[in-house]
N, C-alpha and C positions, 0 to 999 in steps of 0.2 A: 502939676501935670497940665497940660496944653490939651486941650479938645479943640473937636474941628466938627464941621457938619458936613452931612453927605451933600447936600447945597451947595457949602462951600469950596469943597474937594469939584463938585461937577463944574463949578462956574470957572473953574482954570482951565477948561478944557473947551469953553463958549470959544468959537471961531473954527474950531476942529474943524475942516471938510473934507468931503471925499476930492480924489483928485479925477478929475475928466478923462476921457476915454480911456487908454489901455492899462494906462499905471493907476497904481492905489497908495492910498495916505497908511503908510507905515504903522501910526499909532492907531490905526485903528483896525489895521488888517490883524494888529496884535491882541488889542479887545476879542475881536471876532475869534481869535484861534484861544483861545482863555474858556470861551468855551464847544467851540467849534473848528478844532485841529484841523481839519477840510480847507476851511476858508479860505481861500487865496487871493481875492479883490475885495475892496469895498462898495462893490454894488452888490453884498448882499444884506438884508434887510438886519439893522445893528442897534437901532433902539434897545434892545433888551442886554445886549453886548456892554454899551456902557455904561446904563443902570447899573450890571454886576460887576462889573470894572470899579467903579465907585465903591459900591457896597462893599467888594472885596479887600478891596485896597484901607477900609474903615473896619475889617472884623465883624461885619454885620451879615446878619442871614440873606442868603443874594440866591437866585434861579440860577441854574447848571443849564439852560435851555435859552437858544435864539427864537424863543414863542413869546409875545411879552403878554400874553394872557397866562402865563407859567407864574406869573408873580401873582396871580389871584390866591397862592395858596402860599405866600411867602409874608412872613410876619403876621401882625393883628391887624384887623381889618375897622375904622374909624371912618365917622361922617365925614362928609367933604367940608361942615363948616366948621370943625375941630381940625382941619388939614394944619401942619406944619411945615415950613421948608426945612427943617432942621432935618429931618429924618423919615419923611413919607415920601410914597410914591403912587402917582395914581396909574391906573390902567384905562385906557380905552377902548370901545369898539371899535375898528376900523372897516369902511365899505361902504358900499350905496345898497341901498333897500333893506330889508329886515335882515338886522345880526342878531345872532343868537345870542343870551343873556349871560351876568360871569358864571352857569354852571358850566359853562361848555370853554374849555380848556382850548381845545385843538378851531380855533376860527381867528380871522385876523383882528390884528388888534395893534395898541399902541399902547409903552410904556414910558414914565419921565418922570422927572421930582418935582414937587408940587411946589411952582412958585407962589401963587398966587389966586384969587377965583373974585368976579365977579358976578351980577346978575347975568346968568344964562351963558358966563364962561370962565374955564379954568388954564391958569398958564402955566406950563409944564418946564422944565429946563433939560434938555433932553436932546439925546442925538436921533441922526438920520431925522431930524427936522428939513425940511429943502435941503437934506443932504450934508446935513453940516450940526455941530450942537448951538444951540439958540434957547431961544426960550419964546416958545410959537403959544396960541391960542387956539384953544380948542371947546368946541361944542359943550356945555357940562351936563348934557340931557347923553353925550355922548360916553361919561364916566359908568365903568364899569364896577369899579371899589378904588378905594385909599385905603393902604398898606402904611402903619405902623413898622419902619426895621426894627427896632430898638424892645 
């Protein structure tokens, strides 16, 4: 039997970007309706779209919600220096000035699978990064939890 990690399923999707002005990138207007039938462009906020795109596509417990603080409550929740890329995903705040902590569900935020952390930052592999999936750096004062799928 052949295993795969949610990492490695996401990293064949690094280059995805949305397309500029009026039209939208297909694969991802499809994420977005996966779990937001609505959807119709990809300038809407998709981080969390293809986290569960991933997730789903691997049988793994994934958020129903285009919230990516929705994943606070999705899997086991582990320290960031026990992080994995095989299988974890971190959450972040997102915003200027004081965001509310992960008990509060409903505030902006950022989801993506944990590539990486060093002193004072964690690298996510993650879409709707500059628009596109990457694998961006982020603040780690800025980590809300790491989610355990599995």
């Amino acid at each position: 039997m052949i295993t795969t990690s949610a990492f490695a399923v996401a990293s064949t999707y690094i280059g995805t970007e949305e397309v500029a002005g009026q039209d939208s990138n297909a694969a991802i207007v499809a994420m977005l309706r996966e779990i937001a039938p609505w959807a119709s462009g990809d300038e809407v906020a998709w981080c969390s779209a293809f986290v569960a795109h991933v997730a789903r596509l691997l049988r793994l417990p994934h958020s129903k919600s285009l919230r990516a603080r929705s994943w606070l409550v999705i899997g086991v929740p582990v320290q960031l220096g026990d992080a994995r890329p095989e299988e974890d995903v971190v959450i972040l705040r997102r915003g200027h000035g004081v965001q509310p902590g992960p008990e509060v569900i409903d505030a902006p935020g950022h989801v993506g699978f944990f590539a990486d952390h060093t002193p004072g930052e964690v690298h996510l592999l993650g879409g709707n990064q500059s628009d596109a999936v990457t694998i961006g750096r982020f603040a780690a004062a800025d980590v809300l939890s790491v989610r355990r799928l599995v």
